[in-house]
N, C-alpha and C positions, 0 to 999 in steps of 0.2 A: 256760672257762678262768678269768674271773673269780672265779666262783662258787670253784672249787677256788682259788684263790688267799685269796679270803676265809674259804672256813673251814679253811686252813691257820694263815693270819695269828690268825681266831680260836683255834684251840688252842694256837698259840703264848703269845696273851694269857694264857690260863686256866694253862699249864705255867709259864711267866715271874711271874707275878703273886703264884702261889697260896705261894709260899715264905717271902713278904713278911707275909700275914697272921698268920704267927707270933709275929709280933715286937709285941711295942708299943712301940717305940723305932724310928720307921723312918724313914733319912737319906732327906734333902729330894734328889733328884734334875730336872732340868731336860731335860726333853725338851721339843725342837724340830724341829717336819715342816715343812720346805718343801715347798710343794704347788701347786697353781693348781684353779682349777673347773676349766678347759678343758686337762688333763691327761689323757688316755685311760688311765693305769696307776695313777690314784692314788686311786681308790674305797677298794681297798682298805686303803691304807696310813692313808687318813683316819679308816675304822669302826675301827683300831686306835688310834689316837689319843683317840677317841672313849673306848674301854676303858681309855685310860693315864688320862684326865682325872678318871676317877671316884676315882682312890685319891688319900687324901690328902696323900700323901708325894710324890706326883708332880706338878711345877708342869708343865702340855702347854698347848702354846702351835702355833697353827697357822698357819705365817709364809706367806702365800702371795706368790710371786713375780709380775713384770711382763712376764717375755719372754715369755709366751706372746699370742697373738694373742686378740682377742676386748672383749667390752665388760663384762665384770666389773668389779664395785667393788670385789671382794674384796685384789685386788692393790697393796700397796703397796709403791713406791721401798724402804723402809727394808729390807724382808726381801729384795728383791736384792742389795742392796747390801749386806747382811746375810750371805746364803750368799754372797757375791763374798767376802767377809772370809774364811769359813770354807775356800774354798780354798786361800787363801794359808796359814791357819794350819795346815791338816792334809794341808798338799802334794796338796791333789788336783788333777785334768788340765783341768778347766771342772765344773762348776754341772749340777746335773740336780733332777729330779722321779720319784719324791718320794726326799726323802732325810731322815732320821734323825740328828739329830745330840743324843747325850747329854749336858750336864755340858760340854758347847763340845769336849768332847775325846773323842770316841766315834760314829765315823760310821758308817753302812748305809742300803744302799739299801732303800725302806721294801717292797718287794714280795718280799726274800728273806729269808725265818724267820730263816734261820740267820745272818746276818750281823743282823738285828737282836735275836734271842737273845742275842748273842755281846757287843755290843757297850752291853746293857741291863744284863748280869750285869757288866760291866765298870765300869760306871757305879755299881753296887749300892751302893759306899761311901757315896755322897753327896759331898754340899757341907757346910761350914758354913750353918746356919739365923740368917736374918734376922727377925727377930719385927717384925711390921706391928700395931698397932692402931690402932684409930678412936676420936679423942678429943673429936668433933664433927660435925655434919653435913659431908660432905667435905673435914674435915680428918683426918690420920692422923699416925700416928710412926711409926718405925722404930730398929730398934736394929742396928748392925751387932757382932757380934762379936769380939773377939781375936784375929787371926790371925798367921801370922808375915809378916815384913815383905815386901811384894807390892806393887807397883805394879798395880794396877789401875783399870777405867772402871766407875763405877756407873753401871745404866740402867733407866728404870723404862717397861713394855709394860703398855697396857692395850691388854685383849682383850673383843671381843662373845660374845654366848652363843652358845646354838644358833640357825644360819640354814640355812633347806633350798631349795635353789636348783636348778632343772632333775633333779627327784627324787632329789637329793643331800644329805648333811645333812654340815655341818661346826661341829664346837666351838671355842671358845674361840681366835677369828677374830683377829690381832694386826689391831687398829687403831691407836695410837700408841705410836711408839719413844720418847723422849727421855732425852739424855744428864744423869745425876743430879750429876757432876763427877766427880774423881779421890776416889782410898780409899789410904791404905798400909796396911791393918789394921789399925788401932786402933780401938780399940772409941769408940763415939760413938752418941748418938741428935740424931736427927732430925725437926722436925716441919715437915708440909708440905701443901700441899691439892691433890690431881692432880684434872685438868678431867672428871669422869666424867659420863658422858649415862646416859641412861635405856637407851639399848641395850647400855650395858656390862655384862659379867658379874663381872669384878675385875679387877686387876693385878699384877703380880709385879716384885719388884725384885731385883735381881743384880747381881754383882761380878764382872768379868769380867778376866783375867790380860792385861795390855796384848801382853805378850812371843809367850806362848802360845796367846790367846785359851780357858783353861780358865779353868770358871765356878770362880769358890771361897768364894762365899756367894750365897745364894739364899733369898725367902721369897715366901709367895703372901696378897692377901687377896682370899676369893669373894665378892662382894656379894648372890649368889643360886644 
């Protein structure tokens, strides 16, 4: 059953993806899988994740949650309490694994194509693009863009690369949440120096609709 789920998920990558490469202008999208290692359904929704991380237009971010039982490091407070947010925002009933959520405003359950087909191509606009550079040894900038006027929370995730754990491989692992301050869209730079270790693989910063909880700028830098 796996097996068939996973290269379902895989075709869907290659059908979902391959439209994108057309373009040389392709909007910054934010997908986030909450997931857990000790998840029996979310292998596959993680090897899909795996596939989103590689395009560059796609910031994937792999939020693993705390309710499940077991002695994983992987789990941190911030992404439960993180999907706790997204059910209020997008009216859902309680929290599950794994789940999909695009752009903060585009959810599926990550083990059914069509629900996360659906709600990828929905996502397809983008966000407005956050431009990140590095102006120093762990220092960097940012530039937020012009937006219409929005109350929003900027927040900066730095995530681990690849770690393979109980013959499982998971990417771009959220290890630190922290809140950047408030935004109304106006355009502004920023410079700052975020605590990065030697196990991180980069970070991504975003602007997140207070009201709504829809992202409406977003940018990534890979350190590797």
């Amino acid at each position: 059953m796996i097996k068939k789920i996973l290269f379902s998920l895989f075709a869907l990558s290659l059908l979902v993806l391959t439209p994108y490469q057309a373009h040389a202008e392709k909007p910054v999208i934010l997908a986030e899988l909450f997931t857990s290692e000790f998840c029996p359904a979310c292998p596959p929704a993680d090897a899909l994740l795996e596939k989103l991380s590689q395009e560059n237009h796609i910031i994937a971010l792999g939020c693993h949650v705390t309710y499940f039982p077991g002695k994983s490091d992987l789990g941190r407070a911030a992404c439960t309490q993180r999907q706790f947010d997204y059910v209020r925002y997008l009216r859902g009933k309680s929290p599950f694994t794994p789940q999909f959520v695009f752009n903060g405003q585009h959810s599926a359950v990550g083990v059914r194509q069509n629900e996360v087909s659906a709600a990828l191509m929905k996502a397809s606009k983008g966000v407005e693009s956050i431009s990140i550079t590095r102006r120093a040894p762990y220092v960097f900038s940012y530039s937020l863009p012009q937006v219409e006027n929005r109350s929003s929370d900027l927040w900066l995730v730095i995530y681990e690369g690849r770690r393979s754990l109980r013959r499982r491989n998971f990417v771009n692992v959220v290890d630190v949440m922290l809140p950047l301050g408030a935004w109304n869209g106006v355009k502004r730079d920023e410079v700052f120096a975020p605590m990065l270790k030697s196990k991180h693989a980069g970070f991504a910063i975003y602007a997140q609709d207070k009201a709504t909880g829809a992202i409406i700028a977003a940018g990534e830098y890979r350190t590797n």
